[in-house]
VEXTIVEX-564239 format. One record per residue (C-alpha): residue in three letters; x, y, z. Coordinates in steps of 0.05 Angstrom, whole numbers, always signed. Example, Ala and Ser with C-alpha at 12.3 -4.5 7.8 and 13.67 -1.06 7.14 Angstrom:
# residues 2
{residuo->Ala; u->+246; v->-90; w->+156} $
{residuo->Ser; u->+273; v->-21; w->+143} $
This chain:
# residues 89
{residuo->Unk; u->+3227; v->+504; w->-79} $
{residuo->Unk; u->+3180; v->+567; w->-77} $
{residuo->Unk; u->+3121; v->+564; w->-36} $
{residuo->Unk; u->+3078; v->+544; w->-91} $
{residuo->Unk; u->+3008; v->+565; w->-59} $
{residuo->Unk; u->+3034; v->+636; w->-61} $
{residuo->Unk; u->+3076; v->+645; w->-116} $
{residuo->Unk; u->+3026; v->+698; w->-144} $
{residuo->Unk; u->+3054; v->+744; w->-95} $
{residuo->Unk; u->+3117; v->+739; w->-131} $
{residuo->Unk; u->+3103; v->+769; w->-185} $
{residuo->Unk; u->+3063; v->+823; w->-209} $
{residuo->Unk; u->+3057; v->+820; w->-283} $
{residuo->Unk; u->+3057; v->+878; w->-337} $
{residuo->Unk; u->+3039; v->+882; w->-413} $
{residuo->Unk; u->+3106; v->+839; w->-438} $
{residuo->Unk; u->+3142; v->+837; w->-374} $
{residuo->Unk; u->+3149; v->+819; w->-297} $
{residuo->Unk; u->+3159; v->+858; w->-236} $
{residuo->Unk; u->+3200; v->+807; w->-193} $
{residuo->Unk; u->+3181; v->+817; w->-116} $
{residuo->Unk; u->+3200; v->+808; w->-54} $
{residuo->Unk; u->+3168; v->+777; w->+3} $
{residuo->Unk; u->+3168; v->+814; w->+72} $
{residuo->Unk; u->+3165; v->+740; w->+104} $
{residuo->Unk; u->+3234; v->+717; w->+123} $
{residuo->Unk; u->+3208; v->+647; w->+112} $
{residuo->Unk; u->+3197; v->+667; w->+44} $
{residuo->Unk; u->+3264; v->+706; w->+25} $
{residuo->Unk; u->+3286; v->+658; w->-19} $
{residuo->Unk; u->+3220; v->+651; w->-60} $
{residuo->Unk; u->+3253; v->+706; w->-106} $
{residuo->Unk; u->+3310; v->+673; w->-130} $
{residuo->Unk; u->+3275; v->+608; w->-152} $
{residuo->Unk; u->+3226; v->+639; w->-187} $
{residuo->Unk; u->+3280; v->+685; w->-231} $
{residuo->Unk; u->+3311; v->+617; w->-237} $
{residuo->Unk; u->+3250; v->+593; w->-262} $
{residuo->Unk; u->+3229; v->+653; w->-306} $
{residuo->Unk; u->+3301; v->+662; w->-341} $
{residuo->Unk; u->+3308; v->+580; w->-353} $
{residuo->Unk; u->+3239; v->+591; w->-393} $
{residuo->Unk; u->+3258; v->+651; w->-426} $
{residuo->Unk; u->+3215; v->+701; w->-397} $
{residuo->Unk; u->+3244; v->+768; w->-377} $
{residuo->Unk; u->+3240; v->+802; w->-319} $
{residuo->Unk; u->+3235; v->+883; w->-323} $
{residuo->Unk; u->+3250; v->+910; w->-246} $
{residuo->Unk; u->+3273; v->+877; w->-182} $
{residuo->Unk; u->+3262; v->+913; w->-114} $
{residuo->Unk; u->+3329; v->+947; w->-101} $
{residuo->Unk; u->+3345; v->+961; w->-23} $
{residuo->Unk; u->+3313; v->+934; w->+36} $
{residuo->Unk; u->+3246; v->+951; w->+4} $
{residuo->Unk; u->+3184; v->+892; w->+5} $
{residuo->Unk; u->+3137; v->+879; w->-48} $
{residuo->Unk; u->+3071; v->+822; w->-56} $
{residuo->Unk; u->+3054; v->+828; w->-123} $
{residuo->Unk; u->+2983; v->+806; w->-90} $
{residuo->Unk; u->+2987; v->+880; w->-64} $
{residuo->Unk; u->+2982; v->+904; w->-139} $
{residuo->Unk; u->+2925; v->+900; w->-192} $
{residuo->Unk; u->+2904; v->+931; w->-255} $
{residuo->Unk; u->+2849; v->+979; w->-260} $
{residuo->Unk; u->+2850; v->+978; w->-337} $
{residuo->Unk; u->+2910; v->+966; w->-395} $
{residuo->Unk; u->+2946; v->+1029; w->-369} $
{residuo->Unk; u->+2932; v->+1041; w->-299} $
{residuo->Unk; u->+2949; v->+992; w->-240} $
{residuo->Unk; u->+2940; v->+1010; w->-166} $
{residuo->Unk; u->+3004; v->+991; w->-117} $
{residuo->Unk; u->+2977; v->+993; w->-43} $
{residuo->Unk; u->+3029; v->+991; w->+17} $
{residuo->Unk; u->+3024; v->+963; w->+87} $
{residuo->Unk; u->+3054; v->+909; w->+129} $
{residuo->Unk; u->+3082; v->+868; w->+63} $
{residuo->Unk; u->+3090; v->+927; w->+15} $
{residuo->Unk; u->+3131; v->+990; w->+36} $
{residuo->Unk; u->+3120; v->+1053; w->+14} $
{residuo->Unk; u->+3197; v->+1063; w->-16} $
{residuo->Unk; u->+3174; v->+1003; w->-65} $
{residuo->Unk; u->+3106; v->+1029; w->-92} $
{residuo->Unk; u->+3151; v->+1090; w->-111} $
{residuo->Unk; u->+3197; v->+1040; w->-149} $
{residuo->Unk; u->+3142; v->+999; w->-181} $
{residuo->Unk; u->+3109; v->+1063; w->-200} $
{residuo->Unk; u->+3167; v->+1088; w->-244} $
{residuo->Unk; u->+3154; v->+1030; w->-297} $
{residuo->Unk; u->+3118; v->+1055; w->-342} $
């Protein structure tokens, strides 16, 4: 079972879809999993995992306005990801 006083950092949520993350906690690695368990028994859909070695809070995103969203990086968000997150569009 996920971590459930954190499971914000999970996710970081766009208009009509999800960003799935992933923790830079080893104690949290397999946070990810149950929650896309969670999200595709209830139907939602997720549009991007992080691909490679790459970490991602979603805590370490937010939106500015409807269009614009601000990805910082740091000790739980790498650089390589913001570049990945930043591609949605």
């Amino acid at each position: 079972m996920s971590n459930q006083m954190f499971v914000a950092g999970l996710l970081f949520i766009i208009p009509e879809e999800k960003i799935l993350a992933r923790p830079a906690s080893t104690v949290r690695s397999g946070d990810g999993r149950w929650v896309a368990r969670s999200l595709a028994g209830l139907g939602v859909s997720i549009l991007r995992k992080v691909r490679g070695a790459g970490t991602f809070e979603g805590v370490d995103a937010a939106w500015l306005d409807q269009h614009t969203a601000l990805v910082g990086h740091g000790l739980l968000t790498r650089a390589d990801v913001v570049r990945q997150v930043s591609a949605v569009r």
